[in-house]
VODREN-824207 format. One record per residue: x, y, z of N, C-alpha, C in turn; residue in three letters. Coordinates in steps of 0.02 Angstrom, whole numbers. Example, Ala and Ser with C-alpha at 12.3 -4.5 7.8 and 13.67 -1.06 7.14 Angstrom:
660_-284_390_615_-225_390_660_-165_390_ALA $
642_-112_354_684_-53_357_645_2_394_SER $
***
This chain:
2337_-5417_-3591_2334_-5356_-3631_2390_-5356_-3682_UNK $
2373_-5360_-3760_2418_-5357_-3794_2433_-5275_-3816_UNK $
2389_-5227_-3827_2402_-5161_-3844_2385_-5114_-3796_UNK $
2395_-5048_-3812_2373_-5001_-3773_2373_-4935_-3819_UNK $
2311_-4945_-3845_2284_-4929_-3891_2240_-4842_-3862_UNK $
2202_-4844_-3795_2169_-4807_-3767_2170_-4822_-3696_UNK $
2156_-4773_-3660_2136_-4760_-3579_2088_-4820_-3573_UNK $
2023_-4796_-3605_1990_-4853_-3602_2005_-4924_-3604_UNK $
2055_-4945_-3619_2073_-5024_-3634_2079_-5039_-3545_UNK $
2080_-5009_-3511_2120_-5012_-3453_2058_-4988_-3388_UNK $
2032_-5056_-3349_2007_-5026_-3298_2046_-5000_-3219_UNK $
2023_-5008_-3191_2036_-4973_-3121_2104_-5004_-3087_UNK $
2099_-5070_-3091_2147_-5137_-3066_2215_-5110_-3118_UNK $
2196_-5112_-3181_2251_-5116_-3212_2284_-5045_-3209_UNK $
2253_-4996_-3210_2297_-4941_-3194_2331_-4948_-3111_UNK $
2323_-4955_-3074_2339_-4965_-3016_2403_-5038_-3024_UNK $
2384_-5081_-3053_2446_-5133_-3067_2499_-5079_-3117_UNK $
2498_-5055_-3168_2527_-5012_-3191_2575_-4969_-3153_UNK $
2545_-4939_-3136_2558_-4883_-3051_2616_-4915_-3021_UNK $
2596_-4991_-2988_2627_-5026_-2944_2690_-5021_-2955_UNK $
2693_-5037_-3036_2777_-5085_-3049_2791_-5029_-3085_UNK $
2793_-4968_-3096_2791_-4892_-3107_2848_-4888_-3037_UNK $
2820_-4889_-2984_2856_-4869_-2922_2906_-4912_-2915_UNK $
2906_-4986_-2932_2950_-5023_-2939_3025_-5003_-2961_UNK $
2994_-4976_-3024_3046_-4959_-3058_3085_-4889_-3050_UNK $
3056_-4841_-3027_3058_-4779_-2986_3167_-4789_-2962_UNK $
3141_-4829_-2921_3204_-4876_-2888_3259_-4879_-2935_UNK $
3231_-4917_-2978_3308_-4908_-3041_3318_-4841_-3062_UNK $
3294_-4800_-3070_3303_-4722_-3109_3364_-4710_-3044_UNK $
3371_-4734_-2990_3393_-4698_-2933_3483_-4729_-2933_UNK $
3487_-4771_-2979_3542_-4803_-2961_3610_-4794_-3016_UNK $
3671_-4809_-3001_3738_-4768_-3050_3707_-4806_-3131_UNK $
3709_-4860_-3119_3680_-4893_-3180_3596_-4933_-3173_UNK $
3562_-4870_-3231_3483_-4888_-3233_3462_-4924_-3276_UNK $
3486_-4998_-3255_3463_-5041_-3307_3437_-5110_-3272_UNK $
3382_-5126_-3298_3375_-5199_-3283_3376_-5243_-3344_UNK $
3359_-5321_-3342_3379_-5357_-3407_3326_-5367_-3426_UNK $
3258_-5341_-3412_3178_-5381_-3408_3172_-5390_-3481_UNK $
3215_-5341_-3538_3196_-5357_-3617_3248_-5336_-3657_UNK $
3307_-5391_-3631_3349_-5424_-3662_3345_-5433_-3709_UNK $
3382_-5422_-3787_3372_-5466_-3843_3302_-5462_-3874_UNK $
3252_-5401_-3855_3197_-5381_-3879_3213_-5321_-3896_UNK $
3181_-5296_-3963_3171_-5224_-4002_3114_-5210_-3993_UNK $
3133_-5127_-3980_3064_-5088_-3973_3070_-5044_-4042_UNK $
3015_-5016_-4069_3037_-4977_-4116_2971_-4928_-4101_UNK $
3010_-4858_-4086_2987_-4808_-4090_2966_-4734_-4168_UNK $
2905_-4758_-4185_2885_-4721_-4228_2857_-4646_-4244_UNK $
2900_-4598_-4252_2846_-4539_-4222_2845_-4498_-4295_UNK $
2784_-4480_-4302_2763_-4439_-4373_2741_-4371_-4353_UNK $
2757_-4349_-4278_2760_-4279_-4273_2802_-4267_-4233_UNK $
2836_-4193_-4225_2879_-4178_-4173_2857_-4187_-4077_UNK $
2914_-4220_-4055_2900_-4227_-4002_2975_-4218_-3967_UNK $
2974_-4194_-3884_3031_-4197_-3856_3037_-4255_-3809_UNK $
2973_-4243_-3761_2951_-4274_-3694_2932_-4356_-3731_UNK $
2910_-4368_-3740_2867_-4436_-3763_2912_-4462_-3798_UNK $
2950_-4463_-3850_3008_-4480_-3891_3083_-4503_-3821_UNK $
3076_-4444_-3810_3151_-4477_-3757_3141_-4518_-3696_UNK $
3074_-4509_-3667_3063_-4560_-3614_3056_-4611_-3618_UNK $
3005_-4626_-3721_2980_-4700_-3721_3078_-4738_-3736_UNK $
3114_-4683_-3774_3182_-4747_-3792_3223_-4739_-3712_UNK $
3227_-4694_-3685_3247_-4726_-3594_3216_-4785_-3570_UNK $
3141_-4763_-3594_3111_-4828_-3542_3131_-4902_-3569_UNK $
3125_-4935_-3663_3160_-4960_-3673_3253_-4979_-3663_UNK $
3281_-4925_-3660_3332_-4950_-3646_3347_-4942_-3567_UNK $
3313_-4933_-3538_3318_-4955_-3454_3316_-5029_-3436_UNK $
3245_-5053_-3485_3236_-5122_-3481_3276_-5166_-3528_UNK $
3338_-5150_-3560_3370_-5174_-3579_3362_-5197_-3677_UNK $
3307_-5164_-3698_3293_-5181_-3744_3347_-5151_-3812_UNK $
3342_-5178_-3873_3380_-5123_-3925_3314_-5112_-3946_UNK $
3337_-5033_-3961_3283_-4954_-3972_3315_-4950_-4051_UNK $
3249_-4940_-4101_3258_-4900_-4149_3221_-4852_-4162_UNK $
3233_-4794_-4181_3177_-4742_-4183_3171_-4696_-4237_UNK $
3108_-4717_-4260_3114_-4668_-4350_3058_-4607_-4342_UNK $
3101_-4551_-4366_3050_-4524_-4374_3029_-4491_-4426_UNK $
2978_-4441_-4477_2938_-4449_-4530_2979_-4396_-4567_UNK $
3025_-4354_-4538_3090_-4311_-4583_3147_-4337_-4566_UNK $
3162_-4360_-4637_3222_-4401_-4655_3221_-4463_-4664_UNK $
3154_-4495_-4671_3154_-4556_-4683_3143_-4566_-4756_UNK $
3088_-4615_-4765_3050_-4663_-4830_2993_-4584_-4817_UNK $
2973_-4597_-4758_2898_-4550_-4768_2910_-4503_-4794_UNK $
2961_-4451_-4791_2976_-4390_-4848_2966_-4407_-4921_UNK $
2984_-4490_-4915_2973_-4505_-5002_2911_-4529_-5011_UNK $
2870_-4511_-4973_2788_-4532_-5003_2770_-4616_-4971_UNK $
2811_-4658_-4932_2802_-4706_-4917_2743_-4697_-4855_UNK $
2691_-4756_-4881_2624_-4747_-4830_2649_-4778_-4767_UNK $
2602_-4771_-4754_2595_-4764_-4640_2596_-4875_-4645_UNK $
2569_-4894_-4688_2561_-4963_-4687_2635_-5004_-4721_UNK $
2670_-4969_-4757_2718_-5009_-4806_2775_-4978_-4749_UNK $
2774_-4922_-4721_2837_-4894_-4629_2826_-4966_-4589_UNK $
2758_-4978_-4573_2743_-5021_-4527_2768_-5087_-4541_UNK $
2761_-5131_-4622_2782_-5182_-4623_2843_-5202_-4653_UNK $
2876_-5132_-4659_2965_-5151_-4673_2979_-5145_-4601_UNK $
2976_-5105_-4542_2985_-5115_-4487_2969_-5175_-4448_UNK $
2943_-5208_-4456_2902_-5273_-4429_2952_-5332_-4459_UNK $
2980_-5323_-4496_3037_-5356_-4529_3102_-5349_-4479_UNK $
3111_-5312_-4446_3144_-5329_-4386_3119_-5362_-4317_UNK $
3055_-5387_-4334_3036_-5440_-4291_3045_-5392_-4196_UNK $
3014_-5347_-4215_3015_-5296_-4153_2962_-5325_-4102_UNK $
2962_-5317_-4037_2913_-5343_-3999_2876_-5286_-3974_UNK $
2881_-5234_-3998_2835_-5169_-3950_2850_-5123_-4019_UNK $
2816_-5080_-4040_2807_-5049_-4106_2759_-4986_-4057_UNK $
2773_-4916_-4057_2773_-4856_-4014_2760_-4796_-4075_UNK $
2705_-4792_-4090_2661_-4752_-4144_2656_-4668_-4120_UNK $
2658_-4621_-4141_2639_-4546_-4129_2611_-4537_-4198_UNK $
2578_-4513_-4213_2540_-4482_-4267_2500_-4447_-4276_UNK $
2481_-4388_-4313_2429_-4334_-4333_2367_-4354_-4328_UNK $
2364_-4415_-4351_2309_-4448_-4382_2249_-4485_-4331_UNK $
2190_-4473_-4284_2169_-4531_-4250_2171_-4578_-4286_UNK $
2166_-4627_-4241_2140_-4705_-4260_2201_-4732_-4300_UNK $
2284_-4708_-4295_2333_-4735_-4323_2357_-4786_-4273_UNK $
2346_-4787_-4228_2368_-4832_-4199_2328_-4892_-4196_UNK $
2279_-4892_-4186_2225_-4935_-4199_2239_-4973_-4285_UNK $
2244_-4973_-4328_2270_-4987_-4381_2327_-5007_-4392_UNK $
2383_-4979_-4351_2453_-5005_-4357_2441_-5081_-4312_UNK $
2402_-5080_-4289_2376_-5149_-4200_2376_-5212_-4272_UNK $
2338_-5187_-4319_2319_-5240_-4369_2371_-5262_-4421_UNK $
2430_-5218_-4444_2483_-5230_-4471_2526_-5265_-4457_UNK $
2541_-5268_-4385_2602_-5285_-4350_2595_-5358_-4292_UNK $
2639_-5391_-4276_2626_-5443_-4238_2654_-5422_-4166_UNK $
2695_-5352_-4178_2716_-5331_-4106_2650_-5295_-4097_UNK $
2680_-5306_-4008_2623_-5244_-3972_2629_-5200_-3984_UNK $
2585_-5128_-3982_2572_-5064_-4021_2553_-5028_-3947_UNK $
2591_-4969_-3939_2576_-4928_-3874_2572_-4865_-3936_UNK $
2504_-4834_-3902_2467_-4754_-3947_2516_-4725_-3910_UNK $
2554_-4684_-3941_2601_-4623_-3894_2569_-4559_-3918_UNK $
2509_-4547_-3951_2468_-4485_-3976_2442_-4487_-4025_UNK $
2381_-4501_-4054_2339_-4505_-4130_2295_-4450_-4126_UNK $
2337_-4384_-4178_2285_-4339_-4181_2267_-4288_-4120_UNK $
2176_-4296_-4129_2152_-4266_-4072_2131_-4302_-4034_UNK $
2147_-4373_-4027_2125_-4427_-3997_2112_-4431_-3927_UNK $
2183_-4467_-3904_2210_-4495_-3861_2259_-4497_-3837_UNK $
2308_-4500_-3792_2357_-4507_-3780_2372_-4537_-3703_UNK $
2356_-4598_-3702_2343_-4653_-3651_2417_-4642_-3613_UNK $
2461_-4666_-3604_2545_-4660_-3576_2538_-4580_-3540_UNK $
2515_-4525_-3579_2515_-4456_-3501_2463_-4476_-3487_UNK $
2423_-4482_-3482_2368_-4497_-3444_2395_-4560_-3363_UNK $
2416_-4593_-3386_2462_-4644_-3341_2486_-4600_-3308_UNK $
2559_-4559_-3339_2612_-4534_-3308_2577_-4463_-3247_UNK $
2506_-4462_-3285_2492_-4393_-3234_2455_-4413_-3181_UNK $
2424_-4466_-3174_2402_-4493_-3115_2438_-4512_-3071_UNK $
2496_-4553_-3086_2561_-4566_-3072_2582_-4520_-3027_UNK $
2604_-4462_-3060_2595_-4395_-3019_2566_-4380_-2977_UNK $
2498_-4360_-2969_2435_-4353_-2925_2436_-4378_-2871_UNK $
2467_-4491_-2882_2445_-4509_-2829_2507_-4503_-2791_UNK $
2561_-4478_-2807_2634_-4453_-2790_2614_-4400_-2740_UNK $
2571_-4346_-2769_2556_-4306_-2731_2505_-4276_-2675_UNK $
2464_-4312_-2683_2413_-4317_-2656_2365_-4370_-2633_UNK $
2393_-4440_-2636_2374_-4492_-2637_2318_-4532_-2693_UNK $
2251_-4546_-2664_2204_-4585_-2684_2181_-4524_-2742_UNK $
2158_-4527_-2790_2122_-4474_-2803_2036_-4479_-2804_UNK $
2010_-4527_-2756_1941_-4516_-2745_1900_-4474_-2730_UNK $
1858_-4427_-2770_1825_-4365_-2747_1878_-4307_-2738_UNK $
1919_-4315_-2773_1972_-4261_-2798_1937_-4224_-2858_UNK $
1924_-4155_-2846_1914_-4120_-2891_1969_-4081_-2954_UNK $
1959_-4112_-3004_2026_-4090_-3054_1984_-4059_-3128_UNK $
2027_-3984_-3142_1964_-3950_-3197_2045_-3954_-3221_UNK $
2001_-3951_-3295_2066_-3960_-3352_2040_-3905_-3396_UNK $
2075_-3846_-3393_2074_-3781_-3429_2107_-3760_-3493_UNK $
2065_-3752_-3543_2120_-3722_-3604_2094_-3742_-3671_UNK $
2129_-3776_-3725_2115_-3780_-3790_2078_-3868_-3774_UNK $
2048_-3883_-3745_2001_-3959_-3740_1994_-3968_-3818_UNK $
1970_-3936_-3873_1953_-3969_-3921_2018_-4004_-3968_UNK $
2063_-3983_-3969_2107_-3983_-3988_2173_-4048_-3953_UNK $
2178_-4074_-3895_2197_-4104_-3852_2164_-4166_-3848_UNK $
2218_-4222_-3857_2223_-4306_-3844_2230_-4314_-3774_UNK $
2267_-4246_-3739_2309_-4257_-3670_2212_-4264_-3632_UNK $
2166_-4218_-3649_2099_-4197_-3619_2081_-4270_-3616_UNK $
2072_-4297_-3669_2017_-4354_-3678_2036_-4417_-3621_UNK $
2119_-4425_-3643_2152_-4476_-3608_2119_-4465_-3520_UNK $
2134_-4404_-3510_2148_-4379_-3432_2091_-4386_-3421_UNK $
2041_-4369_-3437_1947_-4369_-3402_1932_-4460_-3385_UNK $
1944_-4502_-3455_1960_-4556_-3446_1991_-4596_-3376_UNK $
2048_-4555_-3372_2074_-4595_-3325_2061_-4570_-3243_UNK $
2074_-4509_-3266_2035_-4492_-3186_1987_-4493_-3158_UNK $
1925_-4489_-3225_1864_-4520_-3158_1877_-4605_-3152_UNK $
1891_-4648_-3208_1909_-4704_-3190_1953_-4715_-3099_UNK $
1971_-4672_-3096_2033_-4658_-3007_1986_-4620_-2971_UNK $
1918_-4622_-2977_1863_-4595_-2943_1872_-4529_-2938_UNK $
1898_-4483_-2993_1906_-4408_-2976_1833_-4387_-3007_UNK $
1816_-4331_-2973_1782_-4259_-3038_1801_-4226_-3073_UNK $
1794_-4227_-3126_1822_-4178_-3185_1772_-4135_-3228_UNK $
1804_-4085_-3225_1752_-4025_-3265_1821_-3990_-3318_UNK $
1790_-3977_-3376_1838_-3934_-3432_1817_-3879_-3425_UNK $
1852_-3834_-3436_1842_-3772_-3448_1886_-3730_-3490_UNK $
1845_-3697_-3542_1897_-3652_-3595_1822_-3615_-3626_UNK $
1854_-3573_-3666_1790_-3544_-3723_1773_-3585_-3752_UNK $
1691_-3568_-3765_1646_-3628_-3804_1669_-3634_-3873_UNK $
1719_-3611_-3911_1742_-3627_-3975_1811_-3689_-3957_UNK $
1841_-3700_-3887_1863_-3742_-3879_1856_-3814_-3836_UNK $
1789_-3786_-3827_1741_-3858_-3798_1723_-3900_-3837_UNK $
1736_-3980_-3854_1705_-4004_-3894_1650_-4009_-3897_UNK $
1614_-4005_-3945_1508_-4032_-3918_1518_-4120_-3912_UNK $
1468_-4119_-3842_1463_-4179_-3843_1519_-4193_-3792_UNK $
1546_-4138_-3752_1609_-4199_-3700_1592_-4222_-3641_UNK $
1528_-4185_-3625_1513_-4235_-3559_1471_-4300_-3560_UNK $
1477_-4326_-3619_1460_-4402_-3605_1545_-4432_-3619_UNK $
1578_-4419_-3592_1656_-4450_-3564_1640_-4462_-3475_UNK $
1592_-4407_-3454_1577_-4405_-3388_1602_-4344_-3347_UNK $
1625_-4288_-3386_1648_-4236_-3369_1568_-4185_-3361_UNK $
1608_-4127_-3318_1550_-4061_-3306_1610_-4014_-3358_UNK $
1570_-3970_-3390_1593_-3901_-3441_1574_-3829_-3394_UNK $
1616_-3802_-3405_1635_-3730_-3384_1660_-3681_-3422_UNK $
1637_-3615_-3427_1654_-3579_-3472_1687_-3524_-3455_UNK $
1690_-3517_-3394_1738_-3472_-3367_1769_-3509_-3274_UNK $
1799_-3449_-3278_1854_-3451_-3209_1830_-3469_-3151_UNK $
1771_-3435_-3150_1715_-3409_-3105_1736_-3459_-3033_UNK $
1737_-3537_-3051_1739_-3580_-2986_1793_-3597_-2980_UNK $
1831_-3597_-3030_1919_-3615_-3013_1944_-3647_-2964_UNK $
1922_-3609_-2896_1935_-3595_-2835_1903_-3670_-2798_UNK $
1857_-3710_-2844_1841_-3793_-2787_1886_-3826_-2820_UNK $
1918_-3816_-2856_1970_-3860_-2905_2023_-3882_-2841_UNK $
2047_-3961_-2842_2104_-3965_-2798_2165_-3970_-2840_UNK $
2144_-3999_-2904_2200_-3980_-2951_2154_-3949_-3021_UNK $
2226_-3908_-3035_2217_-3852_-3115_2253_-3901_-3172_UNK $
2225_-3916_-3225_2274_-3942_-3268_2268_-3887_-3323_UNK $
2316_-3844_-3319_2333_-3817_-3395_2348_-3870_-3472_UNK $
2324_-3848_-3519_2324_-3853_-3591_2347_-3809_-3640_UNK $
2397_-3835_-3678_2420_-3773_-3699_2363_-3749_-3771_UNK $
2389_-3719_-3805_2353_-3679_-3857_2395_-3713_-3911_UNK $
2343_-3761_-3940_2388_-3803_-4018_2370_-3763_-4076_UNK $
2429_-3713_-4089_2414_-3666_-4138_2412_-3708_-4197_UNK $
2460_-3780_-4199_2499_-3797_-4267_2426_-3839_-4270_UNK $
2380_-3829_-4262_2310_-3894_-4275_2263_-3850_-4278_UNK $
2276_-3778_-4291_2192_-3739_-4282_2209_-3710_-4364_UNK $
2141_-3724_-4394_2165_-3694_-4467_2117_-3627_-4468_UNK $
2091_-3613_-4408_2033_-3541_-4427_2047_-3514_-4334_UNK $
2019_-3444_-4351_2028_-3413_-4274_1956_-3450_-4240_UNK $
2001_-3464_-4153_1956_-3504_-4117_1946_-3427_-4069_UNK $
1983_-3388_-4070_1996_-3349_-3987_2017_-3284_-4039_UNK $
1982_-3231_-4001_2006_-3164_-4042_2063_-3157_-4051_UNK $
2118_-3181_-3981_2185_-3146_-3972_2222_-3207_-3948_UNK $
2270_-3227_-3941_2316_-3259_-3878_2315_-3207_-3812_UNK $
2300_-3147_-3832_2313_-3088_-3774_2253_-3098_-3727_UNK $
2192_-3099_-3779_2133_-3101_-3755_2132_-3162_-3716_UNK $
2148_-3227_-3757_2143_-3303_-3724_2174_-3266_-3646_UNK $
2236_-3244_-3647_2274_-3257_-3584_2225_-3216_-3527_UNK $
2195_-3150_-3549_2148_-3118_-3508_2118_-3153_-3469_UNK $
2070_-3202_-3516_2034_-3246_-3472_2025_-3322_-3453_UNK $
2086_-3354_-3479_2098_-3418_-3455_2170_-3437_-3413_UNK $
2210_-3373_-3440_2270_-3384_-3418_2283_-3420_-3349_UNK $
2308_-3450_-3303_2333_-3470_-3232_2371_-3413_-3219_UNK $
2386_-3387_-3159_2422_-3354_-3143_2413_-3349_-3071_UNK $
2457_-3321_-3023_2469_-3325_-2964_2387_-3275_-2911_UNK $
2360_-3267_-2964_2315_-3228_-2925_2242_-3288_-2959_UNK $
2243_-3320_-3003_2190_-3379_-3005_2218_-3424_-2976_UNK $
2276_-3447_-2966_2298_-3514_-2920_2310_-3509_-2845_UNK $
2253_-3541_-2825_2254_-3543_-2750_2314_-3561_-2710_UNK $
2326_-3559_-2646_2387_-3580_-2609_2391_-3664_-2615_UNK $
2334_-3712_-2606_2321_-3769_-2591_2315_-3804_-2662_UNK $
2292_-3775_-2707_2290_-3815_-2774_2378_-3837_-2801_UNK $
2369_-3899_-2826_2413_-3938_-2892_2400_-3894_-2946_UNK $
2446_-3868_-2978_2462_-3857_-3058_2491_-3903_-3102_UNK $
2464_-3946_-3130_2490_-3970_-3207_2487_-3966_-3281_UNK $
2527_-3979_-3318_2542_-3971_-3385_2561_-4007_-3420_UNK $
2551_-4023_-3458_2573_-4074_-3526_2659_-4052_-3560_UNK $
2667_-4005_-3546_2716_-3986_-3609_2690_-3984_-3666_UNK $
2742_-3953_-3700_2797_-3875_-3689_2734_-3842_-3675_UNK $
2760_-3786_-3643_2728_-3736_-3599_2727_-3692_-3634_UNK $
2681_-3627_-3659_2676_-3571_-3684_2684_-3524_-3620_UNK $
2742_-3510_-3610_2748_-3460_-3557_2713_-3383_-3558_UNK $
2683_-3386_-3514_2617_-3292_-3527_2571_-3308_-3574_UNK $
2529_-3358_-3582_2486_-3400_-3604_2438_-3418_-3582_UNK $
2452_-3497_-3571_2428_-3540_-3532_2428_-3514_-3451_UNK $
2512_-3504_-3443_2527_-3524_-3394_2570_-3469_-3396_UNK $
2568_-3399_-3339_2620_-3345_-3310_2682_-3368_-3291_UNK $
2745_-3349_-3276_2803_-3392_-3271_2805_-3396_-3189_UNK $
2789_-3364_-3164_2769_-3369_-3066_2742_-3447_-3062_UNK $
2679_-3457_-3084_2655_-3511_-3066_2684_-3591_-3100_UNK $
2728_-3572_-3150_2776_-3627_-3194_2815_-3640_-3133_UNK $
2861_-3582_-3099_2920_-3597_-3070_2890_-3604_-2981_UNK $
2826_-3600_-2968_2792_-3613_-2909_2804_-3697_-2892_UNK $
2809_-3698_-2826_2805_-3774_-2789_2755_-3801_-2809_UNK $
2694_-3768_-2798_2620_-3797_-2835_2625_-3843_-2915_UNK $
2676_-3811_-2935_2680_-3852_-3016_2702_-3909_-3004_UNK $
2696_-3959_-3043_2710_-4028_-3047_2742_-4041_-3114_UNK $
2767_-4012_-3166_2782_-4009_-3222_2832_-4044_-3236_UNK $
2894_-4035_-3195_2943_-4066_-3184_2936_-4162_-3173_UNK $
2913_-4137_-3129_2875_-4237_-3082_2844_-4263_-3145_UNK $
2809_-4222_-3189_2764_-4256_-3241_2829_-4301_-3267_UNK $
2886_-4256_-3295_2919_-4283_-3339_2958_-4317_-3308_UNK $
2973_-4327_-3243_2991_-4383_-3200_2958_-4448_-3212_UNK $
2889_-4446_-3201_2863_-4491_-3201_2855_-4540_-3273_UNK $
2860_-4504_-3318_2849_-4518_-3386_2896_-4569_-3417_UNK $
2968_-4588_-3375_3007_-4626_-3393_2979_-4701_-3357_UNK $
2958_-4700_-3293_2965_-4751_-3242_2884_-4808_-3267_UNK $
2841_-4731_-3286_2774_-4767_-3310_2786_-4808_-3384_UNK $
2823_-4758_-3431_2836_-4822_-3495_2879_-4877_-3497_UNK $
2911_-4864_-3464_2928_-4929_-3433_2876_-4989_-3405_UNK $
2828_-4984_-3366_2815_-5015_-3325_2739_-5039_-3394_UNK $
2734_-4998_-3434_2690_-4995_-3497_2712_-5057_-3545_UNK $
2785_-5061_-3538_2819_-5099_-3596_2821_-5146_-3542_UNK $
2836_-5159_-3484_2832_-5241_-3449_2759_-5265_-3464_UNK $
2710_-5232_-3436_2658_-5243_-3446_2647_-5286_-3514_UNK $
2644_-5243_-3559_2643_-5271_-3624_2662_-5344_-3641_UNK $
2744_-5351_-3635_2794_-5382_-3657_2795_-5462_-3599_UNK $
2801_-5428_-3537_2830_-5478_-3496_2774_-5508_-3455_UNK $
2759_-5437_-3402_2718_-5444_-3350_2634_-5437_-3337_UNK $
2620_-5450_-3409_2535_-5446_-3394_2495_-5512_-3352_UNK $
2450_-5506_-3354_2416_-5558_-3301_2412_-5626_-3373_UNK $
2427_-5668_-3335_2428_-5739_-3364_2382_-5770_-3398_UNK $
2364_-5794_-3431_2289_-5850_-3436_2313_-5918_-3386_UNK $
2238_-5912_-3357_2208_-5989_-3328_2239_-6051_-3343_UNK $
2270_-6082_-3304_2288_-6135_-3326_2239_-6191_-3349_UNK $
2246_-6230_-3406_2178_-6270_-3418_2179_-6328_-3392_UNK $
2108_-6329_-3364_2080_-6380_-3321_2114_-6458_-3354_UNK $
2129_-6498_-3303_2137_-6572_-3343_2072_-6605_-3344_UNK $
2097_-6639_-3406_2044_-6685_-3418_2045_-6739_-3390_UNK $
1963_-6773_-3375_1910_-6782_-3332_1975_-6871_-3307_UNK $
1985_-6892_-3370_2030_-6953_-3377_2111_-6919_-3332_UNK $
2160_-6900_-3331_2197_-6865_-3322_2199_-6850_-3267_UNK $
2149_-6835_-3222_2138_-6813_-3157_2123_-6881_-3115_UNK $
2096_-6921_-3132_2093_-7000_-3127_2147_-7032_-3112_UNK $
2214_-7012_-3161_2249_-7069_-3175_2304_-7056_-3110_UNK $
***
């Protein structure tokens, strides 16, 4: 595997090898100095063309855990304020002969395009309304932290779906981990067309209650250019989580940042049931284990057969 481009690039084996050396590394986060040498004398360069907190500081930890030098540009204060395109960023950067090149962008399908610019590997850290393959990792990661296998685990992902890379990634990967997944939000934030991903749609609360995990979504105001939802007041009426829709036995998760009295009441944020925290736990140990993958530790090619003379001699 040279990129990681989408969820999809990645079947069942490989998320689970992922996973593996994820826990591996778990181990180093734990120690006075969290470093190993696995990418020595290798540059990562972290690119982000929108604001980020979580995804930005874990992917340059996870590089500099593994020992790599981190550069990280982002789209205020650079060239891009001066009108410099997404392709001429990519191949003055590539000029530092970087081995892992770490894309965020507005835009789908930027990462997929940057794959073709560059001779480093390209990890999607968010395109758009895409994708966002790495939480999708980091939240299973989670899951199986918490709950083990997730086979025939029922998980509904509630909230702004149309709007959300975190949705697409996560349906992806969790039924890939043999889960069920159903969305649920108002039909102005359902995409048409999402259950051929393999998901069930829901339009209200109504079943909540077979859910073994809730994944909150927040409300991407900065991406809606027309009213989707009469109110945020109204949204919270009837999608909100709160301690009287969250069962005793259900998982709560979240993507970040959290719209507190939103999405998500502040009871059920600061509840044991949340995992929010662990997410962003996990989010260091998995890009890491994203960038070995990549860089060091992917599965090998076949050694080639000798020839027919050669085996003779």
């Amino acid at each position: 595997m040279r990129h990681l481009l989408s969820i999809a690039d990645l079947d069942r084996d490989d998320i689970e090898r992922i996973l593996e050396r994820a826990e591996s590394f778990a181990e180093v986060s734990e120690r006075d100095i969290k470093k190993v040498p696995a990418l020595r004398g290798r540059t990562v360069v972290n690119l982000f063309y929108e604001a980020s907190t979580r995804t930005s500081s874990s992917f340059e930890l996870a590089a500099k855990r593994l020992s790599a030098d981190v550069v990280t540009v982002k789209s205020a204060g650079s060239s891009v304020d001066k009108g410099e395109s997404l392709k001429d960023t990519v191949q003055t950067l590539s000029a530092y002969d970087p081995a892992a090149l770490v894309i965020r962008s507005p835009h789908a399908g930027a990462a997929d395009l940057v794959a073709r610019w560059t001779r480093a590997s390209v990890i999607n850290a968010g395109d758009g309304k895409h994708e966002h393959p790495t939480q999708a990792l980091l939240d299973v990661a989670t899951l199986r932290q918490r709950l083990g296998a997730l086979d025939g685990r029922r998980i509904w992902i509630v909230g702004d779906v149309l709007h959300s890379r975190v949705a697409r990634s996560n349906i992806l990967a969790f039924r890939t981990m043999g889960a069920e997944v159903t969305v649920c939000g108002p039909p102005t934030l359902i995409p048409p067309g999402i259950e051929a991903l393999g998901c069930d749609v829901a339009y209200t609360l109504d079943r909540l209650a077979e859910a073994d995990v809730v994944y909150a979504l927040r409300m991407q105001l900065e991406r809606m250019r027309e009213a989707y939802v009469p109110s945020l007041r109204e949204y919270a009426a009837q999608y909100q989580i709160d301690g009287a829709r969250l069962g005793p036995e259900q998982v709560l998760m979240h993507p970040g940042p959290v719209n507190r009295g939103v999405e998500l009441s502040g009871d059920v944020i600061d509840s044991p049931q949340a995992t929010i925290t662990a997410q962003v736990e996990a989010g260091v140990v998995v890009r890491m284990a994203v960038l070995y993958e990549l860089l060091v530790g992917g599965p090998r090619a076949p050694e080639p057969a000798p020839e027919p003379a050669e085996a003779a001699a």
